[in-house]
N, C-alpha and C positions, 0 to 999 in steps of 0.2 A: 699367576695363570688363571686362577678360579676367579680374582677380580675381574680381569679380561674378559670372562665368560659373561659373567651376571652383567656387567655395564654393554654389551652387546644384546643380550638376553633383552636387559633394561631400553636401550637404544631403538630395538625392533619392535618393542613395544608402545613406543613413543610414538614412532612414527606410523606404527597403525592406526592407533586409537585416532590420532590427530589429522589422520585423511578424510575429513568430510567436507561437505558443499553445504551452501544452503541457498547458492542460485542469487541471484541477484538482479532479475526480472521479470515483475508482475505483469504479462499483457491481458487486458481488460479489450473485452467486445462489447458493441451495444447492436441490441436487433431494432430497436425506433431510431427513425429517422427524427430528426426536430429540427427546424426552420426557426433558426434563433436572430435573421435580418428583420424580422418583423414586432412589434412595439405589444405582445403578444406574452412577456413575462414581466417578472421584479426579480430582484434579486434578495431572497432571504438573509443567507449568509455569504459574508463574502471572506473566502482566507479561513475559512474552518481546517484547525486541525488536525488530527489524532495522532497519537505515538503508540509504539511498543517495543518495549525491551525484551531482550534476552540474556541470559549467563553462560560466560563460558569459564572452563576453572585453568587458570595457567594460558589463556589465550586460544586452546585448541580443543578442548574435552568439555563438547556443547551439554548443557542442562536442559537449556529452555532455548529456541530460536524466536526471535520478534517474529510475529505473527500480521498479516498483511487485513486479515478481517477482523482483529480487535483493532488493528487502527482506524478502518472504514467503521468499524461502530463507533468508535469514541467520536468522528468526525456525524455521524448521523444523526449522535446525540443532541447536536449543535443547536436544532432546528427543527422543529414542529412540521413533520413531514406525512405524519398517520391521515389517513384521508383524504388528501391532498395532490392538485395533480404537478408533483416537485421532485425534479430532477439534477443529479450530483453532476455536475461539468467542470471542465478543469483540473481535472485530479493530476497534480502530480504528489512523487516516491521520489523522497531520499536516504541515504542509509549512511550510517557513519558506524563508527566503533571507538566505544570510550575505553582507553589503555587504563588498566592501574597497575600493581605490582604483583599481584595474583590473576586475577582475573580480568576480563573485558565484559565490556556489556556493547553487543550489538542492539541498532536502532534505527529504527524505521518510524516514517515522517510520510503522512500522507497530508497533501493539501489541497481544497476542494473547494468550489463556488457552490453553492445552494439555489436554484430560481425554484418559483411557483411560476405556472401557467396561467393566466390572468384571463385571456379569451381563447375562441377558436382562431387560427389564422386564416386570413383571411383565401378565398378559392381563388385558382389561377384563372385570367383573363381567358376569355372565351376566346377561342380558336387559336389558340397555342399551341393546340396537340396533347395536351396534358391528360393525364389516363386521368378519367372518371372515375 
């Protein structure tokens, strides 16, 4: 009977500890517009990546979660971006989770295009209507 308790005891414990999220999408906003039809950039990097892992112990009792802005810095590392007027496009996120027999390590995969701005683009055709 006192087994019974403790392995229930144990049981409810399990399944606490082991209820967490860590969400599984990053939505990213941008406030500039960029007109990227016109001959107006280069491409620095192309396919830069970054990772970040995490540990979990027994698959469900998180240490560390992969972290979405260590991987955007390891991808910014890429490329000579200081000073510069050079913009991250194409970014995709993907995550997996590497099983072993104790532990997993979740991971996270960012991948991203690099351009530089190279000139102004060029002004819309006069009488278009286009806001000044």
């Amino acid at each position: 009977m006192v087994r019974v308790k403790y392995f229930v005891v144990l049981a409810l414990a399990v399944m606490a500890v082991g209820c967490t999220s860590t969400g599984g999408r990053y939505d990213t906003q941008q406030a500039t517009r960029v007109d990227l039809t016109n001959a107006n950039y280069r491409v620095i990097k192309s396919g830069a990546v970054g990772r970040s892992y995490g540990f979990r112990l027994f698959g469900f009792i998180p240490f560390s979660s992969p972290s979405y802005a260590k991987a955007m810095n390891k991808v910014r590392r890429q490329a000579p971006m200081e000073g510069k007027a050079t913009a991250i496009t194409n970014v995709t996120q993907d995550s997996a989770i590497i099983w072993c027999l104790l532990f997993t390590l979740p991971k996270l995969t960012v991948t991203a295009d690099i351009v530089e701005f190279t000139q102004a683009p060029a002004p819309p055709p006069a009488g278009t209507g286009a806001a000044k």
